[in-house]
N, C-alpha and C positions, 0 to 999 in steps of 0.2 A: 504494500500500500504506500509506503513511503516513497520506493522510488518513481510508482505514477504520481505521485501528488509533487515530486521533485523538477520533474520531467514538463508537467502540466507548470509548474510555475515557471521553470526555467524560458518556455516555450512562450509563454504570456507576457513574459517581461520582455522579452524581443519585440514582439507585436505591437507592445506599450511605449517601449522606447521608442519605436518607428512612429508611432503616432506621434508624440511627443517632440520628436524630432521634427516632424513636417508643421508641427502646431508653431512650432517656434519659427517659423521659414514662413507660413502664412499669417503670421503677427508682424515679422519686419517687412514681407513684403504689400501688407493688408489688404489681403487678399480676402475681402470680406465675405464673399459668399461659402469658404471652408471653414468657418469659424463655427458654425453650430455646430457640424458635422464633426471636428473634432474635439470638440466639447463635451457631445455623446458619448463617441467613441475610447475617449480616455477615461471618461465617469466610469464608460461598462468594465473596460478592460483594466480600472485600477479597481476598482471593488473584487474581480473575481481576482486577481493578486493580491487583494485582503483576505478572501475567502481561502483562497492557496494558501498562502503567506502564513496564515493565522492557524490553518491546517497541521504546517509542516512540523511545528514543536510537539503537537501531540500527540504524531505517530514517531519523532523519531527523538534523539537527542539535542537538549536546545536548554541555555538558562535563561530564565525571566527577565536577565540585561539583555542578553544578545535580542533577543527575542523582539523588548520594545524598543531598541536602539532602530533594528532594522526597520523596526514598522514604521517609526516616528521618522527617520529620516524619508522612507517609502510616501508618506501621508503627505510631507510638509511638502515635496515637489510634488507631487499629482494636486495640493489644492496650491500651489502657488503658479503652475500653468490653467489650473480652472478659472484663477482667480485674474490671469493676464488675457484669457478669455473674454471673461464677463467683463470684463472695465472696457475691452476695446470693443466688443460687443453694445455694451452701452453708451459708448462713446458715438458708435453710427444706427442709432437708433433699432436695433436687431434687438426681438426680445431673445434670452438668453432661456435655454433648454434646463431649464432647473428639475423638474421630475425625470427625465432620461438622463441629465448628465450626474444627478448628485442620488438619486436613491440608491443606486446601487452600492455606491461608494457608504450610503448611511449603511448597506447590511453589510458590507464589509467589513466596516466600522464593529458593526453588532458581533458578528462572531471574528475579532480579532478582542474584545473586551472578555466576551467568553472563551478563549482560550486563554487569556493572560490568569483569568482567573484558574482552571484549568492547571496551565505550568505549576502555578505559586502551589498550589493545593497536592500537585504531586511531589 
């Protein structure tokens, strides 16, 4: 189980990075009509790397620092291109994808809280 859950994150974070990657290439060059689309696309594919991510300590070996180091750093750049997002988004009057780009990212949220609790407890 751990090494598909390993495999499955490894694989998502590439995905994530590319998006990420191109978000940042259509912010300098403001390219406004890509801006919703990966604002979706990053909400989806950084929530299920919370959902991985938050996975991983539970099946395998992991301590309660490493654990929220990674998460915390993981969190702060996926809502700090959501957040370069929504300003330029708002900036050129485009409402900003708030239920597609951020729910996912809340249930990610959800069970990376219950696994930390989870680690501490084992």
């Amino acid at each position: 189980m751990y090494k598909v859950l390993l495999a499955t994150h490894i694989f998502g974070a590439i995905f994530v990075g590319i998006f990420i990657a191109f978000a940042i290439i259509s912010l300098i060059k403001r390219d406004k009509q890509n801006y919703s689309f990966f604002a979706k696309s990053i909400g989806l594919g950084g929530g299920a790397q919370l959902i991985t991510g938050a996975l991983l300590p539970v099946f395998g070996p992991s301590t309660l620092f490493s654990f929220c180091s990674k998460i915390g750093i993981y969190m702060s750049i996926i809502f700090m291109i959501e957040y370069f997002l929504y300003r330029a988004m708002n900036r050129t009057q485009i409402v900003f994808p708030i239920k597609p780009a951020l729910s996912f990212l809340g249930i990610g949220m959800i069970c990376t809280v219950i696994s930390g609790i989870t680690i501490f407890v084992k």
